[in-house]
PLY file of the C-alpha trace (Angstrom):
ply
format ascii 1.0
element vertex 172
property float x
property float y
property float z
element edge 171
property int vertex1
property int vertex2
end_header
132.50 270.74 -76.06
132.98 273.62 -78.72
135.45 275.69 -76.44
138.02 278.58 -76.72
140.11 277.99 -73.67
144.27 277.45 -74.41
146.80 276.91 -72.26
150.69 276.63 -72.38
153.43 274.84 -70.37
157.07 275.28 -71.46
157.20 274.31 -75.16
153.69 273.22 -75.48
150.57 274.89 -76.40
147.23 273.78 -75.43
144.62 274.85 -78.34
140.85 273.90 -79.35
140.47 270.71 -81.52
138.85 271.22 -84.01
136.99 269.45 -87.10
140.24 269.42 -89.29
142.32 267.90 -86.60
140.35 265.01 -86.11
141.55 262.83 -89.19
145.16 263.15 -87.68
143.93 262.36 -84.79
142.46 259.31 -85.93
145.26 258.18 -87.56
147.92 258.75 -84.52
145.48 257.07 -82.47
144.79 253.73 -84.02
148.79 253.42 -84.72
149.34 253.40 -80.66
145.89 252.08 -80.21
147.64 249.61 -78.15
147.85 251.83 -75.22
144.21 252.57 -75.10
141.85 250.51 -72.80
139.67 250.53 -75.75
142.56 248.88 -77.98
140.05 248.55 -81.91
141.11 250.77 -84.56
138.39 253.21 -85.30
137.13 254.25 -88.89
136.77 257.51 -90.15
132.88 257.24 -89.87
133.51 256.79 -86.29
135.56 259.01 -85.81
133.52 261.84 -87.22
130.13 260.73 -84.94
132.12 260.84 -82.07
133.09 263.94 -82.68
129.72 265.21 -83.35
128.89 263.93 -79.81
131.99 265.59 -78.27
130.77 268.94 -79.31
127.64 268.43 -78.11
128.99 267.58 -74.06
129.44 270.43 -71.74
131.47 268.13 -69.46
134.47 266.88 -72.16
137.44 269.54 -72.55
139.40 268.04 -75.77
142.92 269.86 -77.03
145.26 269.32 -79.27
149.11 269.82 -78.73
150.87 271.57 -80.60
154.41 273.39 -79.72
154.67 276.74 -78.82
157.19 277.56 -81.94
154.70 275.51 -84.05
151.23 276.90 -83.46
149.56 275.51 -86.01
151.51 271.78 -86.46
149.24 269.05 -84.87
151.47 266.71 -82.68
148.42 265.12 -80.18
145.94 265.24 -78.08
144.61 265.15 -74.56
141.32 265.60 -72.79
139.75 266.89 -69.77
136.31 264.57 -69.50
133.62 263.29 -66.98
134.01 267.40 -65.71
131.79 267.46 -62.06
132.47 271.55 -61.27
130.27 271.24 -58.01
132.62 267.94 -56.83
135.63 269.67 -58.57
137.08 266.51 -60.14
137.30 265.57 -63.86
139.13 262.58 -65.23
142.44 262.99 -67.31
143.11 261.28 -70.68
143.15 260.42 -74.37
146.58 262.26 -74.60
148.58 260.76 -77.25
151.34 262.60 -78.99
153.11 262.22 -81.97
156.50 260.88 -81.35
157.44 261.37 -85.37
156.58 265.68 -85.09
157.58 266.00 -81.45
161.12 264.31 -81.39
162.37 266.31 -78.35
161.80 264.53 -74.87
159.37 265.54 -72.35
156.84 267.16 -74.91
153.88 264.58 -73.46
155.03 265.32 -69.65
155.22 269.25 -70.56
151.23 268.53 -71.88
149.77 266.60 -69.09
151.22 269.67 -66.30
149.00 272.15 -68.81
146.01 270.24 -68.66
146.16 270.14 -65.29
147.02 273.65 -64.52
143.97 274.10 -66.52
141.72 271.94 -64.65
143.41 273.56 -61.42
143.46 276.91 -62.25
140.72 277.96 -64.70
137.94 274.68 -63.64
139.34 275.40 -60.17
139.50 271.27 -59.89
140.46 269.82 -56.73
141.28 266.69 -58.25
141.96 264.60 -61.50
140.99 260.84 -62.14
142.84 258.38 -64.80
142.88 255.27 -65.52
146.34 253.63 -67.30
147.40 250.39 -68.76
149.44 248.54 -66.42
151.83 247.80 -69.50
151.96 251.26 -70.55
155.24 251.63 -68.51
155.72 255.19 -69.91
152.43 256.76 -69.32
152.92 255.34 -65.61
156.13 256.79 -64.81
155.00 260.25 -66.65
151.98 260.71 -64.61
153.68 259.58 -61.22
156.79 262.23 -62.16
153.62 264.73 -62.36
152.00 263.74 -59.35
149.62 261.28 -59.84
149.29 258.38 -57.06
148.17 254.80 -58.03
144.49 253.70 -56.14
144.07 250.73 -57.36
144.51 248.10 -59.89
142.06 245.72 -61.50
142.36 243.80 -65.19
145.41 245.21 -65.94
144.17 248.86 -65.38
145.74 251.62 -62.50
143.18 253.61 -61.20
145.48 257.06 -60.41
144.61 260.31 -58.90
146.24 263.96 -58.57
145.32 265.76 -55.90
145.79 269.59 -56.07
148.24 269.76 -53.61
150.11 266.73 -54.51
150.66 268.32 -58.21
154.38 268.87 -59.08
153.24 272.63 -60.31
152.87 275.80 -57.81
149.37 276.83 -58.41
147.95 279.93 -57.38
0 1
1 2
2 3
3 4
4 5
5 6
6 7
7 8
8 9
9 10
10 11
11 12
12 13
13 14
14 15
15 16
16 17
17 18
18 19
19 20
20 21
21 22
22 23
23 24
24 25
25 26
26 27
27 28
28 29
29 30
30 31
31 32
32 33
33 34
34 35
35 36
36 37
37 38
38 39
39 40
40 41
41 42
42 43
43 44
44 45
45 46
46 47
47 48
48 49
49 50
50 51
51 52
52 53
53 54
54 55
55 56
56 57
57 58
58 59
59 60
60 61
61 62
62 63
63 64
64 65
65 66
66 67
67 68
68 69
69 70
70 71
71 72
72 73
73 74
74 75
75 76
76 77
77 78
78 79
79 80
80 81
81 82
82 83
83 84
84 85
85 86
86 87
87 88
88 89
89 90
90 91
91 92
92 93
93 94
94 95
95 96
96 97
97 98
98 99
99 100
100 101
101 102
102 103
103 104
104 105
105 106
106 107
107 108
108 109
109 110
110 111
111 112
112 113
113 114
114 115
115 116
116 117
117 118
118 119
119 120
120 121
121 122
122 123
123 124
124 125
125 126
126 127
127 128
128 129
129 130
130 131
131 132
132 133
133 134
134 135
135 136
136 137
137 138
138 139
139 140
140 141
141 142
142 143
143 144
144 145
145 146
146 147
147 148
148 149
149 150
150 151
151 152
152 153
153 154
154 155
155 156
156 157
157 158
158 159
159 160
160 161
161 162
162 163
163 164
164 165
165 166
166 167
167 168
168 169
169 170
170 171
């Protein structure tokens, strides 16, 4: 979706990706592709149609990260997708962040809390799907510190949900 929303938490800014971000993105991506469920390295080909299909969605929110001090250094990525407004639930993902331009701790916990006081606040959201690696340790404990509950498990996958009023954040 070809959007203009941004959104901050803390250090982090929340801004558009766009066209010339999506090469770094590519790269970042298939060197932690390991903690994707789809785990194959993707070409630059690929990468560019999917992108082309992105914009096209109405219901697929995609940022990049950058830091607040930084505005216009790429350090990740992270997506609102699967966006139902009239059931008020989207699914939470494709963050990845750049551990190499973002050496301070907490930079990926300080981006999922702004996409979801985005999907809270400005989708009005009532809650936020994801589904995580068992084996990505990390990702787990992050999105449990945020708020997240674990549903379910199957092949090695947690099904997790936030619930608005089970989110760490005040929203109003």
């Amino acid at each position: 979706m070809n959007h203009e929303y941004e959104c901050f938490f803390q250090r982090v800014q929340l801004k558009p990706l766009e066209q010339k971000d999506i090469e770094l993105l590519r790269e970042l991506r298939n060197q932690n592709c390991k903690y994707f469920l789809s785990q194959g390295e993707i070409t630059e080909e690929e990468q560019k149609n999917w992108y082309q299909r992105y914009l096209s969605k109405n219901d697929d929110i995609m940022f990049k990260i950058v830091k607040k001090k930084e505005p216009e250094r790429f350090i990740g990525a992270v997506a609102l997708y699967d966006i139902d407004l009239l059931a008020k639930t989207a699914e939470f993902g494709r963050i990845i962040v750049d551990k190499t331009k973002a050496l301070e701790r907490g930079i990926g916990t300080e981006a999922v809390i702004a996409v979801c006081l985005f999907g809270f606040r400005v989708l009005h959201l009532k809650q936020i799907i994801c589904d995580v690696l068992t084996t990505n340790e990390r990702a787990v404990k992050t999105y449990k510190n945020v708020g997240f509950q674990i549903t379910g498990e199957r092949e090695g996958v947690y099904d997790m949900i936030l619930m608005k009023e089970h989110f760490c954040q005040p929203i109003s």
